[in-house]
LUMPALO-219148 format. One line per 3 residues: for each residue x, y, z of N, C-alpha, C, O. Coordinates in Angstrom, 3 decimals, m for minus. Example, Ala and Ser with C-alpha at 12.3 -4.5 7.8 and 13.67 -1.06 7.14 Angstrom:
2
13.190 m5.690 7.800 12.300 m4.500 7.800 13.200 m3.300 7.800 14.236 m3.319 8.465 | 12.850 m2.250 7.080 13.670 m1.060 7.140 12.900 0.030 7.870 13.409 1.138 8.039
//
This chain:
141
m107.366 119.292 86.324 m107.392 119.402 84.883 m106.374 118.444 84.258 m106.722 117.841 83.243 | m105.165 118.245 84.755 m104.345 117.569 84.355 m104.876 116.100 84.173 m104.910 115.649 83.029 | m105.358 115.205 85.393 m105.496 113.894 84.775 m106.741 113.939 83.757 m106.728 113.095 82.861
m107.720 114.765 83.805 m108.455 115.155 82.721 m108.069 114.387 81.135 m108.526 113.458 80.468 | m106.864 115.470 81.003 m106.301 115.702 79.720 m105.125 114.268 79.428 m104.743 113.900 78.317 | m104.730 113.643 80.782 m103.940 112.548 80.918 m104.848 111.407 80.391 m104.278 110.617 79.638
m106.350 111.144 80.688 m106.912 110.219 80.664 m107.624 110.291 79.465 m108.190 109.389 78.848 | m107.510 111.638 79.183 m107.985 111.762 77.217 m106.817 110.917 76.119 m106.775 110.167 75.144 | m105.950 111.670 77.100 m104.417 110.888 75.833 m104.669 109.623 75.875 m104.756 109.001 74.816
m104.826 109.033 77.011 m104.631 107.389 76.983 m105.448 106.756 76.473 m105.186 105.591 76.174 | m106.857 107.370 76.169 m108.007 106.624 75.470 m107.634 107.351 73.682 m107.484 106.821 72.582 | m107.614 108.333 74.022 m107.041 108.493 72.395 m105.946 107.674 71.779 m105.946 107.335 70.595
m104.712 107.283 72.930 m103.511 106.218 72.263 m104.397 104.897 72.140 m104.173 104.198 71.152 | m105.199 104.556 72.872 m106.083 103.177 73.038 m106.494 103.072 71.466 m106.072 102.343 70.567 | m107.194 103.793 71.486 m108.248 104.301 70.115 m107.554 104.162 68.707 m108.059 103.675 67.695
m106.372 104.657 68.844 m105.715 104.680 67.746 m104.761 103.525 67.366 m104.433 103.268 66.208 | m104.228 102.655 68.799 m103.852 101.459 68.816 m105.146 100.489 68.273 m104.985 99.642 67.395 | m106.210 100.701 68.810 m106.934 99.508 67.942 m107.257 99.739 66.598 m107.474 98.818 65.811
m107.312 101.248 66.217 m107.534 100.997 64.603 m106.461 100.899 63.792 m106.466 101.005 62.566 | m105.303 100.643 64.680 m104.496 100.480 63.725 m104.030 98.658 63.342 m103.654 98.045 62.343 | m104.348 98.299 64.900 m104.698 96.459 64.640 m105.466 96.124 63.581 m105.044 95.429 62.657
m107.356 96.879 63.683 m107.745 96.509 62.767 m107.345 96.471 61.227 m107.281 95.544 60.420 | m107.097 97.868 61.131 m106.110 98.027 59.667 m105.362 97.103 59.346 m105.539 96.765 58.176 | m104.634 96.567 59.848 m103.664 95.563 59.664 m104.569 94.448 59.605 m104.815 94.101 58.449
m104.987 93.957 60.271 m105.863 92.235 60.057 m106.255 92.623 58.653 m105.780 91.946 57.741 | m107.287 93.908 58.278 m107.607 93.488 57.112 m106.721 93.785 55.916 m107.156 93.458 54.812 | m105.489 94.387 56.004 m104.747 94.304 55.161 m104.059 93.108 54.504 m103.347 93.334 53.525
m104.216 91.737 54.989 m103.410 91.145 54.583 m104.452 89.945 54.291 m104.128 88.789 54.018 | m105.388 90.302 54.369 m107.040 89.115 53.727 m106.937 89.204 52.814 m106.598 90.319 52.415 | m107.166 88.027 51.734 m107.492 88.288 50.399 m108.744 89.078 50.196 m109.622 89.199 51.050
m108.765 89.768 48.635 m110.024 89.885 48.429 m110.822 88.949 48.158 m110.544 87.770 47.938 | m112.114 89.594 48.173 m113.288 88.954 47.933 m113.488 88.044 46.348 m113.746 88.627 45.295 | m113.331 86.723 46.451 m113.331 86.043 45.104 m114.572 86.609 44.141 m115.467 86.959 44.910
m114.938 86.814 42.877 m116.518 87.831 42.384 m116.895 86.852 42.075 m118.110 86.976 42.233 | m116.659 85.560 41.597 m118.167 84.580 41.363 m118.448 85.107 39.997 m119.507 85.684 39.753 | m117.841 84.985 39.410 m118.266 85.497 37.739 m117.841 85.805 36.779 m117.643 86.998 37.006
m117.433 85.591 35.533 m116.858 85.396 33.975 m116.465 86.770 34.401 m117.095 87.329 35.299 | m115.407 87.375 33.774 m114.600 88.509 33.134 m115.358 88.387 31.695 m116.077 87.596 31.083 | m114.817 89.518 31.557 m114.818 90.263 29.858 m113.724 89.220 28.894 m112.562 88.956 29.205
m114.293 88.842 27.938 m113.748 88.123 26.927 m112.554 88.287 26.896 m112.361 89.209 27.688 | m111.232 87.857 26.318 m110.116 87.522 26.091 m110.086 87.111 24.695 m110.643 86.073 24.339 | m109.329 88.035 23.710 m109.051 87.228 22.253 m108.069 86.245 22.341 m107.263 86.180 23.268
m108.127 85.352 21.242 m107.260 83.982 20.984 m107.566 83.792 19.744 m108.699 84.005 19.314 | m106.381 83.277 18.873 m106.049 83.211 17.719 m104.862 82.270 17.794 m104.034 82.233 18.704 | m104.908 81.377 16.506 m103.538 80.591 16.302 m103.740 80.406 15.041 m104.843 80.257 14.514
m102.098 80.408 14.203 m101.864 79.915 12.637 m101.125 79.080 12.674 m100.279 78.704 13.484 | m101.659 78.590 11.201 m100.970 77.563 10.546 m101.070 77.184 9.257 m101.803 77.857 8.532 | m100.363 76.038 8.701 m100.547 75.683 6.903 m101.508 75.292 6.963 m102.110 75.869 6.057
m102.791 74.034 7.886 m103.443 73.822 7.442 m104.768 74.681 8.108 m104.511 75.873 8.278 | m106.074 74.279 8.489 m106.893 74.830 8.995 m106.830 74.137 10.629 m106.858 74.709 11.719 | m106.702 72.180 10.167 m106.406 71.544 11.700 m105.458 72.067 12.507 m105.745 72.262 13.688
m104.165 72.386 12.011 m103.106 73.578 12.409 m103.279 74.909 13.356 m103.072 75.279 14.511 | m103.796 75.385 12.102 m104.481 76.276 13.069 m105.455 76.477 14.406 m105.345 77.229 15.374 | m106.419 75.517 14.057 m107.170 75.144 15.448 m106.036 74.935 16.680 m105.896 75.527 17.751
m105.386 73.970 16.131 m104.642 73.629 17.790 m103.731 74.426 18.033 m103.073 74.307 19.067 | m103.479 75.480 17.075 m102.718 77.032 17.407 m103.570 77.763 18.520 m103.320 78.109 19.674 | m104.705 77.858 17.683 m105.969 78.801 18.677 m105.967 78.160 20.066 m105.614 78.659 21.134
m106.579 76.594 19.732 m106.575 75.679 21.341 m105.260 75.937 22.217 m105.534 76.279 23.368 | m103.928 75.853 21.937 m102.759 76.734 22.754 m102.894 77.957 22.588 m102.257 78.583 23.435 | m103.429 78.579 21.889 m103.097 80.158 22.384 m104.750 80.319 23.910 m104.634 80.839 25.020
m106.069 79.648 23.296 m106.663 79.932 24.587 m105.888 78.775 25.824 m105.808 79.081 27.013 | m105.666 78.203 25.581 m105.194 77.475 27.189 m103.555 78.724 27.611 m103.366 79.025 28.790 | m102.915 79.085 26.878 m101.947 79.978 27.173 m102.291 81.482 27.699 m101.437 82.209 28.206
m103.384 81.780 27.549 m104.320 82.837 27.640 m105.212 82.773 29.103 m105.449 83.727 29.844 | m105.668 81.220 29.301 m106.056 81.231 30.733 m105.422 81.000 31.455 m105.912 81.022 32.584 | m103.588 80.538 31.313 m102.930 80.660 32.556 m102.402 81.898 32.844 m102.031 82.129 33.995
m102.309 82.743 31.969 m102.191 83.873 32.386 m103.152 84.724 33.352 m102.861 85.574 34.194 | m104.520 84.157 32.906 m105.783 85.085 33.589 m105.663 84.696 35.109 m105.528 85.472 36.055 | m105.735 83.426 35.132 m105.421 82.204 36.344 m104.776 82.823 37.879 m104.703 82.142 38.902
m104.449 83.899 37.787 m103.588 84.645 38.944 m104.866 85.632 39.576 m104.770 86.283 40.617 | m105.854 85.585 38.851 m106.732 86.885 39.142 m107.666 86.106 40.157 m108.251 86.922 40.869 | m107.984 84.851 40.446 m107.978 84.027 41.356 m107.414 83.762 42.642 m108.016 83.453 43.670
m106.078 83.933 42.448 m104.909 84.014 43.671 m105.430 84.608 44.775 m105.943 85.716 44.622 | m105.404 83.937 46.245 m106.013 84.454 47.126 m106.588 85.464 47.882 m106.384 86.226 48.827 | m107.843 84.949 46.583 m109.291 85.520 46.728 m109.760 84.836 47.893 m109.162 83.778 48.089
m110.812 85.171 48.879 m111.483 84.951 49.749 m113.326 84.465 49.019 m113.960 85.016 48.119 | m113.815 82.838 50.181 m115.188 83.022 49.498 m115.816 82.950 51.323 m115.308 82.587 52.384 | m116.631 83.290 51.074 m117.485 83.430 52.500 m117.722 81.708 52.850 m117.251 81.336 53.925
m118.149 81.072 52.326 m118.681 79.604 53.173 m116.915 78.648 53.575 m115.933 78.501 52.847 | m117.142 78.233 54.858 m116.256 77.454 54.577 m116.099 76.538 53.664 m116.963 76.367 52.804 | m114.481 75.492 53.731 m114.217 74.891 52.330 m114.550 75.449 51.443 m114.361 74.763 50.439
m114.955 76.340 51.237 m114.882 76.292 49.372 m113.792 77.410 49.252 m113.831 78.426 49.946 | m112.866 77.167 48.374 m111.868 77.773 47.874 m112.322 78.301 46.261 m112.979 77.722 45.396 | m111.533 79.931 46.283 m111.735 80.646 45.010 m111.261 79.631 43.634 m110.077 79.326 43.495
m112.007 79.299 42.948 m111.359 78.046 41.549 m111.303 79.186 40.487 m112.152 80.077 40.505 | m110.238 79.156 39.503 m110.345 79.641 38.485 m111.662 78.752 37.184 m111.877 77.542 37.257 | m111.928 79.099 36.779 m112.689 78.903 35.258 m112.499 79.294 34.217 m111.985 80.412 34.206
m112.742 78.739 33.022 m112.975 79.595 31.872 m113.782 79.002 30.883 m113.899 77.776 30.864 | m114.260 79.599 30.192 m114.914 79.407 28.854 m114.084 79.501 27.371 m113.218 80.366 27.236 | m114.321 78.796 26.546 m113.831 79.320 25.179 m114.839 78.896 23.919 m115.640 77.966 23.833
m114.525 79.821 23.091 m115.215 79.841 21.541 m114.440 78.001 21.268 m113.300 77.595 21.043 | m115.856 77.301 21.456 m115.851 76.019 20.694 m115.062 75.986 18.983 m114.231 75.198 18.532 | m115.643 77.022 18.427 m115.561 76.856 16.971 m115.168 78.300 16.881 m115.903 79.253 17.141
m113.683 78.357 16.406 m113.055 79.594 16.138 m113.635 79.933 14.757 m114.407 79.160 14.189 | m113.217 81.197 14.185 m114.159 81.616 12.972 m112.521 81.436 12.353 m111.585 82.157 12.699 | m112.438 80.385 11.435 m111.100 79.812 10.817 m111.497 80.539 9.255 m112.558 80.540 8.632
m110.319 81.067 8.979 m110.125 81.878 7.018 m108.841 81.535 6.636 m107.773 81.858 7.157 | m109.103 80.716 5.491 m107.535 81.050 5.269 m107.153 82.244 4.386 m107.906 82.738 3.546 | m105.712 82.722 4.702 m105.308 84.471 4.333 m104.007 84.398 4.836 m103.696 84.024 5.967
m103.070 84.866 3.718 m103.273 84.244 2.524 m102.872 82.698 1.914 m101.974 81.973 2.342 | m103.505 82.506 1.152 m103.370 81.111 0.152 m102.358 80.461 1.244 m101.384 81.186 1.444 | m102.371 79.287 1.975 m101.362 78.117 2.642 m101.275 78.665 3.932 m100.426 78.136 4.649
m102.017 79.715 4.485 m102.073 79.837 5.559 m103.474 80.428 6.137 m104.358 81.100 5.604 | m103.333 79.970 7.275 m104.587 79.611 7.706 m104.530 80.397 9.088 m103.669 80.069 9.904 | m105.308 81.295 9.339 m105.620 81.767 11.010 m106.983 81.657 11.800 m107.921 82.347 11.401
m107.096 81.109 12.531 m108.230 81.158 13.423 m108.659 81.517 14.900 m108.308 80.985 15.954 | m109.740 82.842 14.616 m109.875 83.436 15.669 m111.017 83.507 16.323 m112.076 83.717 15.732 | m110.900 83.266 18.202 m111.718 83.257 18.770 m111.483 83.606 20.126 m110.923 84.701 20.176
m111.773 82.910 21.700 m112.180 83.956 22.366 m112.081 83.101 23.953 m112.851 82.160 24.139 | m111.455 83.357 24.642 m111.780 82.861 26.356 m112.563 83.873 27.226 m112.519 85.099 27.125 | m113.175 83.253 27.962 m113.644 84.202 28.985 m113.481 83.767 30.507 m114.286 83.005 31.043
m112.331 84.330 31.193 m111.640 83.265 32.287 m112.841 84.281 33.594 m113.469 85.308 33.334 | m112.806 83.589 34.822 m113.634 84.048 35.809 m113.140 83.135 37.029 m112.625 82.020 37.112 | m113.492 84.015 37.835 m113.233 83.230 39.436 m114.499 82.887 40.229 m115.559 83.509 40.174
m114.260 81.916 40.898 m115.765 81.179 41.730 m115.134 80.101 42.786 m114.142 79.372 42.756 | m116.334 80.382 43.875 m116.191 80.056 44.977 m117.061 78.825 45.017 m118.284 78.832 44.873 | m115.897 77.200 45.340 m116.342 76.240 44.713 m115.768 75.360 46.137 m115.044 75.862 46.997
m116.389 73.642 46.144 m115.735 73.263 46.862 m114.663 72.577 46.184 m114.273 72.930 45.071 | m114.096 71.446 46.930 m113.112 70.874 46.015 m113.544 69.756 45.114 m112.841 69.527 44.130 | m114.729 68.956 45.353 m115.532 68.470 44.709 m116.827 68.622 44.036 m117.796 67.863 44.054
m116.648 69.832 43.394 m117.437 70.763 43.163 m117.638 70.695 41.309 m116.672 71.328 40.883 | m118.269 70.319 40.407 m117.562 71.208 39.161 m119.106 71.448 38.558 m120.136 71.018 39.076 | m118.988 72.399 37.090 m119.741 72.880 36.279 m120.488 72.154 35.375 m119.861 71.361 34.673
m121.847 72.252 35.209 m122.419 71.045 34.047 m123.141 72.172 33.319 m123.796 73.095 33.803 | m122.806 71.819 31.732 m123.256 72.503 31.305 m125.041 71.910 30.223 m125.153 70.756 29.809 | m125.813 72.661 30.068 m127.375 71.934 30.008 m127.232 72.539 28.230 m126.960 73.671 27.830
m127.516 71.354 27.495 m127.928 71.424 25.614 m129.113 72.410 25.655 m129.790 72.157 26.651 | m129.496 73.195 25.114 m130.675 73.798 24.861 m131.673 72.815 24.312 m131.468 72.176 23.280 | m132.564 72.736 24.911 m134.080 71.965 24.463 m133.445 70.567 24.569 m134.419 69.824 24.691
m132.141 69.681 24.591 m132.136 68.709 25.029 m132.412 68.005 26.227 m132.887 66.875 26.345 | m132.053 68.821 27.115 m131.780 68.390 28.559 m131.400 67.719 28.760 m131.975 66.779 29.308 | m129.801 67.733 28.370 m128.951 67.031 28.530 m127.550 67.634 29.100 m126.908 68.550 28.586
m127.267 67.008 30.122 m126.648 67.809 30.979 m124.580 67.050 30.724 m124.269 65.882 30.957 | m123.891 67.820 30.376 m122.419 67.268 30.465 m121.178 67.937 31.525 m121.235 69.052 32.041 | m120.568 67.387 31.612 m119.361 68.468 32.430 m118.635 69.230 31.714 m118.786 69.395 30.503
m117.836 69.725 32.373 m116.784 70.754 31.536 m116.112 69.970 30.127 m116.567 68.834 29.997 | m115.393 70.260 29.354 m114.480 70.249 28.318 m113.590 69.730 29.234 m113.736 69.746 30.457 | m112.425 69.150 28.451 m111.261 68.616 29.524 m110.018 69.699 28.881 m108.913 69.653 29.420
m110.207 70.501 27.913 m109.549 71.851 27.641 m109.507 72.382 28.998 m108.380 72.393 29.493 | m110.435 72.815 29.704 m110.312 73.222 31.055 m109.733 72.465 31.701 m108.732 73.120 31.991 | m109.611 71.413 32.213 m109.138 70.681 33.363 m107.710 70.835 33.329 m107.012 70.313 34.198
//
């Protein structure tokens, strides 16, 4: 009975030694990069004039996607080479008011996302009914 119960322990210490390897390998993998826009992000910037304001808004969204920019941080993508890239989108044309009288605010919108890209890899975006195809904004780059 004894080596019985001897040769149970040792496959039970076995058993529990390997799930505890496994545990560990995958503890320290990034997650899985999602391949896809987040939920909007507001952005807004003021100023005296309305041009002012725009390039308030244009720094507040580029200040807005380096913040998002970490949610990227080693993420994992399944194919080799391609590494998790941050992205983002922004409201071209902020909805600009001035309020009140000599000042001017304009508000609009990023939408930052992570994707599994190579390094020579980038986004073209297609005109509706033109078919005309351009690259990113250099706001992004």
């Amino acid at each position: 009975m004894a080596p019985t119960r001897r040769l149970l322990l040792i496959i039970g210490i076995v058993m529990l030694a390997a799930a505890g390897i496994m545990a560990n390998s995958k503890a320290y993998a990034g997650h899985k990069c999602p391949n896809r826009y987040f939920k909007k992000v507001p952005a807004e910037g003021v100023g005296d004039s309305e041009a002012n304001a725009t390039t308030a808004y244009q720094d507040d969204c580029k200040k807005k996607a380096d913040k998002a920019k970490d949610d990227c941080k080693d993420c994992e993508c399944e194919e080799t080479g391609e590494t998790c890239t941050f992205k983002y989108t922004y409201k071209t044309k902020p909805n600009c008011k001035e309020n009140p009288p000599g000042a001017w605010k304009c508000k609009g919108w990023i939408r930052p996302g992570c994707f599994c890209m190579d390094k020579d890899e980038d986004f073209l975006t297609i005109s509706p009914g033109s078919g005309a195809m351009t690259s990113e904004s250099p706001m992004q780059k």
